[in-house]
N, CA, C and O of each residue as an XYZ file, in Angstrom:
360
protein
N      -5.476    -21.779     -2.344
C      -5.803    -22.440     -3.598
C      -4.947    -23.698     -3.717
O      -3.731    -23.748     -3.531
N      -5.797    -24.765     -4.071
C      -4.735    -25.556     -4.103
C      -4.696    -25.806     -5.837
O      -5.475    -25.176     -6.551
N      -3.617    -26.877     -6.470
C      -3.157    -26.930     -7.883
C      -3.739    -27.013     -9.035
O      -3.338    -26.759    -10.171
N      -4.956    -27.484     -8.537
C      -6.026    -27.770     -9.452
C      -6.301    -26.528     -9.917
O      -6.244    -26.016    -11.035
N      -6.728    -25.997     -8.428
C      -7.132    -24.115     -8.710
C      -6.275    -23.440     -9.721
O      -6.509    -23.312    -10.922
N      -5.180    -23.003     -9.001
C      -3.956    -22.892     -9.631
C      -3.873    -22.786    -11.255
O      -3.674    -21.746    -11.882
N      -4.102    -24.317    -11.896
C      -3.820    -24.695    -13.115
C      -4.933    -24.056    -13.745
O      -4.699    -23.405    -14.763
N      -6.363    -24.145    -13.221
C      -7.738    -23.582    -13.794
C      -7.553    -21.928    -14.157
O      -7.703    -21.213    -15.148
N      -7.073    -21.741    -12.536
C      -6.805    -19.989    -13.537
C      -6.188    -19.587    -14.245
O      -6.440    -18.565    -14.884
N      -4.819    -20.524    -14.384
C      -4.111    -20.058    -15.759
C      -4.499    -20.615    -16.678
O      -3.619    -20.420    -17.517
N      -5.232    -21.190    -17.107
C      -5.832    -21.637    -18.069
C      -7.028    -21.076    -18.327
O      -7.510    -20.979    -19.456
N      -7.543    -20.692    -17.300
C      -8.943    -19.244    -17.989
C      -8.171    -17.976    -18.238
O      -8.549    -17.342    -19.222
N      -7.146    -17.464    -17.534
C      -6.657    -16.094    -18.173
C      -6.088    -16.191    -19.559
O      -5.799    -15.059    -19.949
N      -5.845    -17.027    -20.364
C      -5.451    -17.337    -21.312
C      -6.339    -17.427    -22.269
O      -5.910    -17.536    -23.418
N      -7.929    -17.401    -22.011
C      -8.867    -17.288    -22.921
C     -10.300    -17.352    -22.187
O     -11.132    -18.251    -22.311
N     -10.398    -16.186    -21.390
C     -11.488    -15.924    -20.318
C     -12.709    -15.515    -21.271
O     -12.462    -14.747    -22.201
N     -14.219    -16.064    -21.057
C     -15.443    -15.440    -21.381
C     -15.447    -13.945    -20.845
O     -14.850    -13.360    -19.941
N     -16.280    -13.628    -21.695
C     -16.745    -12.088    -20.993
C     -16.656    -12.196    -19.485
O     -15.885    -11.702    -18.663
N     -17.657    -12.972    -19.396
C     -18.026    -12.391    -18.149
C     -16.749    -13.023    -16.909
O     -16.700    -12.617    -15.748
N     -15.978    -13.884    -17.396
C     -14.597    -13.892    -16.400
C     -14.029    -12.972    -16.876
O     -13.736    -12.369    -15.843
N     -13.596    -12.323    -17.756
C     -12.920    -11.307    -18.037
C     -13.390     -9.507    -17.312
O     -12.669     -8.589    -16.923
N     -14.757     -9.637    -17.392
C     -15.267     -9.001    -16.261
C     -15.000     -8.885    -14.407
O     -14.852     -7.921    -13.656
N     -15.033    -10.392    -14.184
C     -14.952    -10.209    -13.162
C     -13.277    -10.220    -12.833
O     -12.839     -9.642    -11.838
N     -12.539    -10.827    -13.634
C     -10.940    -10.045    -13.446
C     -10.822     -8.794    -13.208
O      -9.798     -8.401    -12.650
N     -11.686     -8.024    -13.520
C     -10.845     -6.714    -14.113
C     -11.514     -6.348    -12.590
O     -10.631     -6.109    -11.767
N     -12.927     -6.254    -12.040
C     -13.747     -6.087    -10.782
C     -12.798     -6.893     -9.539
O     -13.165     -6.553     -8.414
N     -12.031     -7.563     -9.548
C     -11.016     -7.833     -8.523
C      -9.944     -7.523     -8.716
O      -9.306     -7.303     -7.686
N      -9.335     -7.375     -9.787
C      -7.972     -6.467     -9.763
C      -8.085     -5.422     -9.658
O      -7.016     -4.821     -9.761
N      -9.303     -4.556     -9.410
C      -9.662     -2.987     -9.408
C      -9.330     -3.319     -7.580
O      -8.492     -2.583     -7.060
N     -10.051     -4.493     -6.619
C      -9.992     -4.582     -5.502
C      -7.994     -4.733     -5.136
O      -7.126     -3.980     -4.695
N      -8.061     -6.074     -5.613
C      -6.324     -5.913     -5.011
C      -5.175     -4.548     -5.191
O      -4.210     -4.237     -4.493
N      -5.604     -4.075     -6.121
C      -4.834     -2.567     -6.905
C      -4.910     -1.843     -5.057
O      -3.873     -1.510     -4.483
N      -5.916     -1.755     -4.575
C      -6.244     -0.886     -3.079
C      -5.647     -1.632     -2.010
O      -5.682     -1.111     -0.895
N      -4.926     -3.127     -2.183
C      -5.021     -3.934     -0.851
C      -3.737     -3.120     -0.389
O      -3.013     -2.732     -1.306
N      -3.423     -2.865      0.686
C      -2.033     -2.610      0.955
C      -1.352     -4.520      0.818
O      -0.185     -4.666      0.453
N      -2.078     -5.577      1.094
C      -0.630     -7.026      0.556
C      -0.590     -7.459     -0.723
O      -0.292     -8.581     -1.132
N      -1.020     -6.163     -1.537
C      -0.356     -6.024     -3.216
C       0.884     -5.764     -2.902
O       1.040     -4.888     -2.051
N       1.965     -6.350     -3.411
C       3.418     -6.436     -3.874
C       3.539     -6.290     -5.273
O       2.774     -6.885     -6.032
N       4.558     -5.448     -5.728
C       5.093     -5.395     -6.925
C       6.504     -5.267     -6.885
O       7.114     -4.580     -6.066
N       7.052     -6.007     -7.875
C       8.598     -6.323     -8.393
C       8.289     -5.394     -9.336
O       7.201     -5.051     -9.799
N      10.078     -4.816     -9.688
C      10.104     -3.815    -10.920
C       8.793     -2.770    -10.933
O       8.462     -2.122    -11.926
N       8.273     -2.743     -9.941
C       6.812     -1.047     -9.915
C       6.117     -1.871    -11.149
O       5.206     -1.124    -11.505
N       6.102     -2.562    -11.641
C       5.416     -3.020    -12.973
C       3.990     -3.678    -12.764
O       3.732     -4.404    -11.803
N       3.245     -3.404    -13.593
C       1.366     -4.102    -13.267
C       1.349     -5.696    -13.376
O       0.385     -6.291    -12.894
N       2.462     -6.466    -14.041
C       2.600     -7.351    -14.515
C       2.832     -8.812    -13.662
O       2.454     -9.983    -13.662
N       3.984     -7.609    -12.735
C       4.529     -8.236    -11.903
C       3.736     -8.295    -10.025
O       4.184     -8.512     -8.899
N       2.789     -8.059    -10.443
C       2.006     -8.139     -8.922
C       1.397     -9.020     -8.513
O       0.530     -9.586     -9.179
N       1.723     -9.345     -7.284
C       1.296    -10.729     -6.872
C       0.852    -10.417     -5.088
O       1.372     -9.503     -4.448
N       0.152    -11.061     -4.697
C      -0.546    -11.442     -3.689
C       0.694    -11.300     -2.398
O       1.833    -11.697     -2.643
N       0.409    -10.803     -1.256
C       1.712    -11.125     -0.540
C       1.063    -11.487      0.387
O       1.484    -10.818      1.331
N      -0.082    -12.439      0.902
C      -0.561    -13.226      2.188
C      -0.528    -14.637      0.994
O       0.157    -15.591      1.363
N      -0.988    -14.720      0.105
C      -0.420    -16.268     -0.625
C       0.405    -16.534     -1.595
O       0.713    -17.723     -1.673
N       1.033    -15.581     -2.635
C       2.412    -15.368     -3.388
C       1.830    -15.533     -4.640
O       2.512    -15.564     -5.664
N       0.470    -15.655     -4.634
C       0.246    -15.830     -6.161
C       0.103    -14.800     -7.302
O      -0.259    -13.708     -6.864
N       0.205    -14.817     -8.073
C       0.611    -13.514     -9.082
C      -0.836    -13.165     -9.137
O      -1.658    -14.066     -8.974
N      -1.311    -11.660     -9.400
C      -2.838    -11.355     -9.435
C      -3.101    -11.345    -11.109
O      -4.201    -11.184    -11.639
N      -1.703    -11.575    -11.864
C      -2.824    -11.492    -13.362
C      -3.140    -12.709    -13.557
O      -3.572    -12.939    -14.687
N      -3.079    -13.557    -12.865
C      -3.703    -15.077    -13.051
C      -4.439    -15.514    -11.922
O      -5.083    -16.547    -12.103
N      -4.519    -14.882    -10.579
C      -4.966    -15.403     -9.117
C      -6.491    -14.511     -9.629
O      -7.538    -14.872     -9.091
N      -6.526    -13.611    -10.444
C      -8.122    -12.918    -10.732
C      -8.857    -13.225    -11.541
O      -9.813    -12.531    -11.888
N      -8.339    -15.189    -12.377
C      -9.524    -15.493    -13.220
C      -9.755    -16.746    -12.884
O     -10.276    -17.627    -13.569
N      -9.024    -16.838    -10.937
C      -9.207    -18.171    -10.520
C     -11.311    -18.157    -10.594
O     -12.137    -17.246    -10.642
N     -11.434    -20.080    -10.558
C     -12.876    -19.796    -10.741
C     -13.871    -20.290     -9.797
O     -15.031    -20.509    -10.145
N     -13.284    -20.537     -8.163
C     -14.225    -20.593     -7.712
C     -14.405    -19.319     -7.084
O     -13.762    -18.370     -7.533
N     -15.401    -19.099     -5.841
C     -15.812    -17.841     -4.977
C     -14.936    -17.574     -4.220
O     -14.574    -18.402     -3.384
N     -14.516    -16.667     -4.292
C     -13.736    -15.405     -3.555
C     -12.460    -16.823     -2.736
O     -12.358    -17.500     -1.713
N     -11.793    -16.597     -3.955
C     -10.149    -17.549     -2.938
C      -9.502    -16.298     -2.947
O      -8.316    -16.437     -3.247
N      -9.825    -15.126     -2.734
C      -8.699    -14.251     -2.072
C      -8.486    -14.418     -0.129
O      -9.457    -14.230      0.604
N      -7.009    -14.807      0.473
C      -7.046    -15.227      1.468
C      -7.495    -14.033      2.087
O      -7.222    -14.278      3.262
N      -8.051    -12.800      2.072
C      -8.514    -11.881      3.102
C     -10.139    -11.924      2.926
O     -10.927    -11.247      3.586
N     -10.392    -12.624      2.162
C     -11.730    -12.506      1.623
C     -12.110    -11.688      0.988
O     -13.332    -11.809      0.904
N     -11.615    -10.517      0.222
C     -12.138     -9.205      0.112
C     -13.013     -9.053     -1.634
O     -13.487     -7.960     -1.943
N     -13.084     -9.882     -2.308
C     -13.763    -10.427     -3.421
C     -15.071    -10.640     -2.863
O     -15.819    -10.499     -3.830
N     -15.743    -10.888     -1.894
C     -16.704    -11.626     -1.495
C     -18.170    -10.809     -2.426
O     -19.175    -11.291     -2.948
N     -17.644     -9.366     -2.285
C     -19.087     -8.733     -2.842
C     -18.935     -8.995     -4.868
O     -19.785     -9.632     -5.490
N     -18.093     -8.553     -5.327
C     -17.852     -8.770     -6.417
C     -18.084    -10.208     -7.103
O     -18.479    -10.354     -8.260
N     -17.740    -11.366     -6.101
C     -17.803    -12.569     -6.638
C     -19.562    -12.716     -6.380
O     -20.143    -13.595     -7.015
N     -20.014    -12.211     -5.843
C     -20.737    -12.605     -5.549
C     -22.539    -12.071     -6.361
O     -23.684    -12.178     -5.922
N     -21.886    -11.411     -7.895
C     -22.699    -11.309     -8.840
C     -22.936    -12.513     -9.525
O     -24.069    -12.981     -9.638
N     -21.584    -13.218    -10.144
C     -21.404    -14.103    -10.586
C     -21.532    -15.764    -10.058
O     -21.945    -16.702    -10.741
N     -21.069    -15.812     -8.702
C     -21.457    -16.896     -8.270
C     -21.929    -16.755     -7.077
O     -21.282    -16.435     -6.080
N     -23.312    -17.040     -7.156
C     -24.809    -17.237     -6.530
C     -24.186    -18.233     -5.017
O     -23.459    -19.221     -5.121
N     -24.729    -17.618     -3.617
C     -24.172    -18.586     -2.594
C     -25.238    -20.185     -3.093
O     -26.289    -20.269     -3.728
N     -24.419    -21.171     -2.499
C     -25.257    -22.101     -2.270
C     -26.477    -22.064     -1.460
O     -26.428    -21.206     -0.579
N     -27.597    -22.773     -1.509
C     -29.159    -23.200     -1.070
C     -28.264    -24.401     -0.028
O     -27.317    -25.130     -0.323
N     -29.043    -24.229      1.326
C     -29.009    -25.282      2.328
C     -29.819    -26.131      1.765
O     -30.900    -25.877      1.234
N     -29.129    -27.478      1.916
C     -30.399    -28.433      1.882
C     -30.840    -28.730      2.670
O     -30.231    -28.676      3.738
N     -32.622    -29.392      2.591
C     -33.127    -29.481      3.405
C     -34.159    -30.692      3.217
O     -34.524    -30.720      2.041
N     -34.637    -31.507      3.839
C     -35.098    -32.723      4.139
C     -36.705    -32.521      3.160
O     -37.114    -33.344      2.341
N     -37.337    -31.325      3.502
C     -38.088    -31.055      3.256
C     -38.300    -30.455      1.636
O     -39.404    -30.054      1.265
């Protein structure tokens, strides 16, 4: 993710629509299982990503498709945001 990202998700976890608030909760149900969930203090608060360091209560209302670096969002994100259409000449 780069800063832009970054800044976008903390700024949607701070006042997410339903349906981002949905899909937070449908990827933190995923990272909760990753074994490169890290937690400081055993606390829910404090868990963060350990292949990119980013904290998961804000890295799960980032808003584009699946920036988890293992990919593992891909099915979940992928209610919400529709793959792109190839273009085509025709």
């Amino acid at each position: 993710m780069n800063l832009k990202q970054i800044v976008d998700a903390w700024m949607t976890s701070f006042n997410p629509t339903s349906e981002q608030d949905n899909l937070a909760k449908k990827r933190v149900e995923i990272c909760e299982m990753c074994p490169s969930l890290k937690k400081v203090f055993n606390k829910k608060w404090s868990a963060y990503c350990g292949e990119c360091g980013c904290p998961i209560s804000k890295k799960i209302y980032a808003t584009e498709n699946n920036p988890c670096p293992l990919l593992k969002w891909s099915e979940v994100d992928g209610e919400l945001y529709l793959p792109k259409k190839e273009k085509t000449l025709i």
